[in-house]
KEFI-607005 format. One record per residue (C-alpha): x, y, z; residue in one letter. Coordinates in steps of 0.02 Angstrom, whole numbers, padded with zeros to 5 digits, always signed. Example, Ala and Ser with C-alpha at 12.3 -4.5 7.8 and 13.67 -1.06 7.14 Angstrom:
// KEFI-607005
+00615-00225+00390a+00684-00053+00357s
END
This chain:
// KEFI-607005
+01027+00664-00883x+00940+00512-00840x+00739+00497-00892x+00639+00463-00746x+00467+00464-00808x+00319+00357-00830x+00151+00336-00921x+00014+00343-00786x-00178+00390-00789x-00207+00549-00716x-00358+00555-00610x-00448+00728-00568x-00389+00754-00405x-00226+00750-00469x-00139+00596-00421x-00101+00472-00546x-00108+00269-00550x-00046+00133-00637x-00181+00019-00678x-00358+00044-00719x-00450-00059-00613x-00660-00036-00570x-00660-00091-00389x-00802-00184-00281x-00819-00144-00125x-00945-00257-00005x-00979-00155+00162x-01043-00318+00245x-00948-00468+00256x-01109-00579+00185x-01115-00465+00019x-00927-00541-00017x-01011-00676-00119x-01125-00543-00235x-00940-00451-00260x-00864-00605-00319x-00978-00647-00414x-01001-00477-00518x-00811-00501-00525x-00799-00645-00595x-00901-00601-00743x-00844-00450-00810x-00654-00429-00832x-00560-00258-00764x-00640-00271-00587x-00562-00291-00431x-00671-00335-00269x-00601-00324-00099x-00666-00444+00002x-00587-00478+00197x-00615-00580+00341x-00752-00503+00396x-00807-00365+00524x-00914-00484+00667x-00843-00502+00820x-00701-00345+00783x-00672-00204+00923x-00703-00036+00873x-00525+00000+00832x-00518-00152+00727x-00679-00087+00614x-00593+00090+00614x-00456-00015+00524x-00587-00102+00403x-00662+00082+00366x-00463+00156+00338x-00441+00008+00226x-00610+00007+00134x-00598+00205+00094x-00414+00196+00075x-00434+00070-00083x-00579+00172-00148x-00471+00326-00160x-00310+00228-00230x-00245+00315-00380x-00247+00154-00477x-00466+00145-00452x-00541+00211-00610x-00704+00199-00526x-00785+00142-00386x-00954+00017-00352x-00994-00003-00157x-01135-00158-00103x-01222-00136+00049x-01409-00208+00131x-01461-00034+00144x-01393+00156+00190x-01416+00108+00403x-01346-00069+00378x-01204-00112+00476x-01072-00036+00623x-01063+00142+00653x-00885+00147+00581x-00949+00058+00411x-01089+00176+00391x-01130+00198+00201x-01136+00369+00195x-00950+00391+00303x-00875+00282+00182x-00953+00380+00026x-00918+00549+00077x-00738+00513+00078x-00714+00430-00093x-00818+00560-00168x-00678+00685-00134x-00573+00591-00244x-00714+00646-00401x-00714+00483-00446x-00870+00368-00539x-00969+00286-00375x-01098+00175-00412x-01203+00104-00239x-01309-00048-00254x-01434-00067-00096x-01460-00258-00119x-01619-00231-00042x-01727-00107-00144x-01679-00209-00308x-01760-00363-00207x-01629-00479-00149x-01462-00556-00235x-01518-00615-00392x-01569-00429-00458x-01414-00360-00375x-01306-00472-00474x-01379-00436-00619x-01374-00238-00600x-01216-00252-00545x-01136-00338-00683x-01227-00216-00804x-01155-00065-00694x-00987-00129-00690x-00986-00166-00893x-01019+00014-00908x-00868+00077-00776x-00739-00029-00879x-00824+00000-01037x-00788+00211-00971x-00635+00198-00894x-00539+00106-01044x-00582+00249-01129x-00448+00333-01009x-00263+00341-01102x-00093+00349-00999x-00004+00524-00979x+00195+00550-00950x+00249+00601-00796x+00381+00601-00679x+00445+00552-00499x+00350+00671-00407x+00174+00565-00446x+00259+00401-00362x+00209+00320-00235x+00308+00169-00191x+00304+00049-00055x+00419-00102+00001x+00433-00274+00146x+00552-00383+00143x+00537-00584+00167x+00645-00727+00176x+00813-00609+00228x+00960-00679+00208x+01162-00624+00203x+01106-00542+00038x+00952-00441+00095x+01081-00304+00207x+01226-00294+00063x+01121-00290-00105x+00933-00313-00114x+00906-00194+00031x+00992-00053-00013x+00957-00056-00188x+00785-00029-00138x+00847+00117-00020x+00936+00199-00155x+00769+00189-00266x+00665+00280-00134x+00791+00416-00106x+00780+00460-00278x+00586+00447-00274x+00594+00553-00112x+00710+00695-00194x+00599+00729-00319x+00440+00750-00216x+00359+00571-00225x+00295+00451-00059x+00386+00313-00020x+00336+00176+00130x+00430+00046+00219x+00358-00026+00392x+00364-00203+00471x+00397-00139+00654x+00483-00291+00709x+00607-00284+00581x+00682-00118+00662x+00684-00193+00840x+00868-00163+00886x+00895-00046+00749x+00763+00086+00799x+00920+00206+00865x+00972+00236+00690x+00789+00257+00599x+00762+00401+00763x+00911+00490+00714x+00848+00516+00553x+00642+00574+00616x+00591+00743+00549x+00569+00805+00738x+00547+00731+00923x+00366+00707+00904x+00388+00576+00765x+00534+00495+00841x+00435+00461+01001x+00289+00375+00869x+00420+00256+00816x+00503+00229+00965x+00322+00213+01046x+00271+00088+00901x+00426-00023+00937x+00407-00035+01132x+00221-00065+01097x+00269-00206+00987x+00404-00296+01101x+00273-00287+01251x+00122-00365+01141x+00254-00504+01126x+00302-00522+01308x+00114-00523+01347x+00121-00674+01284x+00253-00751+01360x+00371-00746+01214x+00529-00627+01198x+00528-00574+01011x+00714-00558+00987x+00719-00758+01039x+00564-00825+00910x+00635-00689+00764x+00746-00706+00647x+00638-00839+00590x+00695-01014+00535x+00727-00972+00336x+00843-00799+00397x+00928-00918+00506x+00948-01053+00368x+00994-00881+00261x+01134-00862+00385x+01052-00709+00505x+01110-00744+00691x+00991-00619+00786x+00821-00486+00774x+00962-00340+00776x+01063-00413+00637x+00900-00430+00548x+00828-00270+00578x+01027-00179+00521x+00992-00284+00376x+00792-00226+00333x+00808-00053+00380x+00909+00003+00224x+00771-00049+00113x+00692+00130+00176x+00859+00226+00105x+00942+00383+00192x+00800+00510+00179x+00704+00615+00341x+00553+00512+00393x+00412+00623+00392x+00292+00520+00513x+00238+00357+00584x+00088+00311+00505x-00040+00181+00576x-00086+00046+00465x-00200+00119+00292x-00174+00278+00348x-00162+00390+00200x-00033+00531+00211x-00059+00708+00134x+00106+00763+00096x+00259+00703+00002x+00403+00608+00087x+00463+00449+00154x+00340+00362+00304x+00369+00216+00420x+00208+00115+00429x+00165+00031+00599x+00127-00144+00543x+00140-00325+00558x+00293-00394+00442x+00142-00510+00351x+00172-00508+00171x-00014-00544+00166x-00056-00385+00274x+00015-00248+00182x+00007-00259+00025x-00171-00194+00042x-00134-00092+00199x-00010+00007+00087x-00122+00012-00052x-00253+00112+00066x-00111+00207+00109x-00107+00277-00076x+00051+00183-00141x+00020+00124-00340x+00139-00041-00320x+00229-00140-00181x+00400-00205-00189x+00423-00373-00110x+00622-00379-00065x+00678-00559-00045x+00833-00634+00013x+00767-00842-00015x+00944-00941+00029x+00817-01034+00162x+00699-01078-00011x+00745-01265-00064x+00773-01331-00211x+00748-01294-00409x+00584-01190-00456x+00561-01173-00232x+00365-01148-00199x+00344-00951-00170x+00215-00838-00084x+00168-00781-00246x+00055-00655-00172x-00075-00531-00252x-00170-00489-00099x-00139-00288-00131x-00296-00298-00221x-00273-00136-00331x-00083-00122-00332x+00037-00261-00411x+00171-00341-00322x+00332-00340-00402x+00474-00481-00334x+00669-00411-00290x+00807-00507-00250x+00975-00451-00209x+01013-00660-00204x+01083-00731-00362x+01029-00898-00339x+00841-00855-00281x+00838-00742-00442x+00914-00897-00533x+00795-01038-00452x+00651-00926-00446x+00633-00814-00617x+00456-00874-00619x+00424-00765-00472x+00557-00630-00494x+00561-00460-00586x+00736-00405-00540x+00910-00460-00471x+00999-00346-00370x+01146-00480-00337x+01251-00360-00451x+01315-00266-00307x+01438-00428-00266x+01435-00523-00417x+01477-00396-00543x+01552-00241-00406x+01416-00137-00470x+01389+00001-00345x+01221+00013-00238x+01186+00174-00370x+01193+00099-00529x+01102-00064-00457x+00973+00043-00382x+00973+00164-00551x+00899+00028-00643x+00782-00037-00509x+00709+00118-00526x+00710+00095-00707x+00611-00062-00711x+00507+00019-00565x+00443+00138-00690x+00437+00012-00855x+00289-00061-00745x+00241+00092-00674x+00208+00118-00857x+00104-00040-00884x+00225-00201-00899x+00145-00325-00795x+00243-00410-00640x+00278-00586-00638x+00132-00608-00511x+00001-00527-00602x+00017-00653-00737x-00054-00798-00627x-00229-00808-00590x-00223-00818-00401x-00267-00722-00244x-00220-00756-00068x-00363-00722+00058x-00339-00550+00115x-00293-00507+00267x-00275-00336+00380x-00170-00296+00518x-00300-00332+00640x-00252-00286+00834x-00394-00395+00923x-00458-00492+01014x-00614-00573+00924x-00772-00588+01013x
END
């Protein structure tokens, strides 16, 4: 029988991460520069720091809140330090006190700095440093446990589809989250515009009518945001690299991205961060951003992203990549099913899939020892991406408009 099992740190609510990280977490956009800061001198912090919550609607600062307690409670957060002016600064939604009483559930360490009773920046930076010392001083002290497919949580996008992404990459991903999904772990897939035309097939397979009419709902939603602007999305997508990749249309593209999400029921449509209770496989109403997710699935409670790429529209030796690590608190881990991205880009790249057609492995064993290497760094092996000391500017899956 095969081993499915990983070494994780188990947390006291039950759930179990990956990495260890003490995370900062600036309730006003103008405290981003204290969070930095305190991050940038003491190793085995993580701040989250966004675009800001001026000018937002109220359903675009419900998002901020979803994200800002969803990260808090991620499995892979040791502990957690929150900035803010004081307890009454800031929007209703990013109240202090909402934010806390939601991570506290979770049991975890929370440490709250009020930047002005300790008298301005300079004295918050330097209790904040100290504090944060301490929380990855404590939580090294935490040691990884074995456990097994039920404490996964998993998440995936695709970018840069190609011929490859629907006959190898794709599916080997799919066959990965069935397994997950079988024995009682979360999986998430989402982009909404990469199931336009292909919707029919992801609603056959809805636990009931209620969550079919979400996605179906989410799609129409999406293709009339489009229109609005006087743009028909199934002319401006597939984009020019899926074209270049040899993908003629948005429904040949969608056939292609949809088996990344494998064969199993889909439980429920889930807005972007929003953090499911139960087990299962979820579609995720969101953007198909590689910069938006990451951290929107990391709120959602997944402990790593896969980032599925077909590349035949890359150029070149050693291409440029979106070498990404804009989850925050969850590492990104590369996938090709293309054998010459995984050959022009092992920089980038933690697994080929291309075995499917170059060797007639079958989707199983290529997606048996995904899975595999899923859980080596599940287990702490780092991903190509977290090697490089770089961070995209994070971005949510903001709805709009500004004012």
């Amino acid at each position: 029988m095969l081993d499915y099992t990983f070494l994780g740190y188990e947390r006291e609510n039950g759930e179990v991460g990956i990495r260890n990280h003490v995370l900062i977490l600036p309730l006003q956009r103008d405290l981003s520069i204290l969070a930095r800061k305190i991050s940038d001198h003491v190793k085995g912090t993580r701040p989250f720091i966004h675009l800001g919550e001026s000018g937002r609607t109220a359903y675009d600062r419900e998002i901020i809140y979803r994200t800002t307690v969803g990260l808090g409670c991620n499995p892979n957060v040791a502990s957690v330090m929150i900035l803010t002016k004081s307890r009454d600064t800031g929007y209703p939604e990013l109240k202090l006190n909402r934010i806390l009483s939601e991570i506290e559930k979770t049991n975890k360490r929370i440490e709250v700095i009020l930047v002005g009773d300790e008298g301005g920046y300079y004295n918050s930076l330097g209790k904040g440093v100290e504090l944060a010392r301490d929380m990855v001083l404590e939580a090294s002290k935490c040691r990884r446990k074995e456990f097994d497919l039920s404490k996964v949580s998993l998440s995936v996008k695709c970018g840069m589809s190609d011929n490859t992404s629907g006959i190898s990459g794709n599916p080997a991903v799919g066959n990965a989250f069935d397994k997950i999904v079988q024995a009682g772990g979360k999986a998430f897939f989402s982009e909404t515009t990469e199931v336009i035309g292909a919707e029919h097939l992801l609603v056959e397979r809805c636990k009931n009518k209620d969550v079919a009419d979400k996605l179906l709902k989410a799609v129409k939603e999406t293709e009339e945001k489009a229109l609005s602007t006087g743009e028909d999305i199934r002319t401006i997508n597939p984009i020019p690299q899926n074209i270049a990749g040899g993908i003629s249309s948005l429904e040949e593209k969608s056939l292609g991205a949809i088996v990344k999400s494998g064969s199993s029921t889909i439980q429920d449509v889930l807005e972007y961060s929003q953090r499911p209770e139960e087990p299962g496989l979820y579609f995720v109403d969101g953007w198909m951003s590689g910069f938006t997710m990451p951290v929107g699935y990391a709120a959602s409670g997944a402990q790593l992203m896969i980032f599925q790429m077909g590349g035949q529209g890359l150029t070149g030796e050693k291409p440029p990549m979106s070498t990404i690590d804009s989850g925050v608190v969850i590492p990104i881990m590369y996938v090709t099913g293309n054998y010459s991205t995984y050959q022009r880009a092992k920089d980038n790249m933690d697994f080929d899939a291309s075995g499917v057609y170059m060797n007639n492995l079958s989707i199983d064993e290529v997606g048996d020892k995904l899975l595999h290497t899923v859980l080596d760094i599940y287990s702490g092996t780092s991903t190509k991406v977290e090697t490089l000391n770089y961070e995209d500017p994070v971005e949510l899956d903001f709805q709009g408009p500004n004012f």
